[in-house]
C-alpha positions as CSV (number, residue, x, y, z in Angstrom):
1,X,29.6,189.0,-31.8
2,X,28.3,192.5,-32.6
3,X,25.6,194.3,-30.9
4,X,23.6,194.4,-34.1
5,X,24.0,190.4,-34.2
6,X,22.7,190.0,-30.8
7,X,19.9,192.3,-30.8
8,X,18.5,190.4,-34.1
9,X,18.6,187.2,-32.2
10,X,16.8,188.7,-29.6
11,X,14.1,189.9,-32.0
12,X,13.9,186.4,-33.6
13,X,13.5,184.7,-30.5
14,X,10.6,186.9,-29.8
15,X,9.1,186.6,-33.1
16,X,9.2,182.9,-32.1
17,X,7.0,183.6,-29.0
18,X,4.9,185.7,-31.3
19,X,4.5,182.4,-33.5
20,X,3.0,180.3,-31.1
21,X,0.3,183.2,-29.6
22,X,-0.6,183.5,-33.5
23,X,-0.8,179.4,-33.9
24,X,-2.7,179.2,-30.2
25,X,-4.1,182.5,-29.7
26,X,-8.1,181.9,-28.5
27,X,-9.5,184.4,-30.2
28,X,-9.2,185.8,-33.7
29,X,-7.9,188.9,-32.2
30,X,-5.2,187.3,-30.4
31,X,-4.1,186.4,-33.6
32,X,-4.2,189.4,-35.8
33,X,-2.2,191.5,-33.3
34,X,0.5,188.7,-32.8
35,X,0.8,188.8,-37.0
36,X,0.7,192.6,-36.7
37,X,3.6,192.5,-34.2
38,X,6.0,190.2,-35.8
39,X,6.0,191.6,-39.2
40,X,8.0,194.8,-37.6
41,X,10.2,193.1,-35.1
42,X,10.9,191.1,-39.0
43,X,11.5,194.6,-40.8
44,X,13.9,195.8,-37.8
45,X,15.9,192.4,-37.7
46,X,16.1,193.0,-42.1
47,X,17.3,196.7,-41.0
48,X,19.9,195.2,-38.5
49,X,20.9,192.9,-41.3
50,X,21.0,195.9,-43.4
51,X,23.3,197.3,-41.3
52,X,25.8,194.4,-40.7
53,X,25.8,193.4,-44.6
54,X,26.3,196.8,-45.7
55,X,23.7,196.4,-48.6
56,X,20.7,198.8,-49.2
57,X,18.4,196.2,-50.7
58,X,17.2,194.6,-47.1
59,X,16.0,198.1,-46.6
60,X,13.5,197.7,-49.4
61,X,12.6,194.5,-48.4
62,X,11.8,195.3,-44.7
63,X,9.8,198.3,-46.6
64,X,7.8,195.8,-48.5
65,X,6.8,194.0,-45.9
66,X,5.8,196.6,-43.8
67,X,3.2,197.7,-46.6
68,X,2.1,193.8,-47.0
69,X,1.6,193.6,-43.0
70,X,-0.9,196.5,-43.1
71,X,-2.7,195.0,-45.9
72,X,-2.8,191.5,-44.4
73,X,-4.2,192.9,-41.0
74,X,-7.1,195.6,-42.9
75,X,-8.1,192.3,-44.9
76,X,-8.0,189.8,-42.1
77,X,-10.1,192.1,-39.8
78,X,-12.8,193.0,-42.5
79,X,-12.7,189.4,-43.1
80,X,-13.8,188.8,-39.6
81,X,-16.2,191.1,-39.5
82,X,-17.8,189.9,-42.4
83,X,-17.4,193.0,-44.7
84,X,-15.3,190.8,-47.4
């Protein structure tokens, strides 16, 4: 196994502990920073894949989603403040 491989295991298992703080979390804010979190540990593990694959594209991808995170958080913490 490479080190690339390993290291996106590692980030998926976190992600997974991220998962349940954003399913359980008590508050609202609990939740927003566990979405904010997993969405780059997601665009490093596309990089890694990137990486291992040899293909450009995941690059984009993991780009994407970096841009949709921020939206999602701006949205979800006007919505909680009432503003939307």
């Amino acid at each position: 196994m490479s080190v690339e491989l390993l290291l996106m295991l590692f980030l998926i298992f976190l992600s997974v502990v991220l998962l349940y703080r954003v399913v359980v979390g008590p508050q609202d804010m609990d939740r927003i920073v566990a979405m904010s979190t997993i969405s780059p540990i997601i665009a490093v593990v596309l990089a890694l894949w990137s990486l291992e694959m040899r293909r450009g594209i995941y690059l984009d991808i993991a780009l994407v989603l970096a841009l949709l995170d921020f939206i999602m958080v701006v949205a979800y913490a006007r919505y909680i403040r009432g503003e939307l």
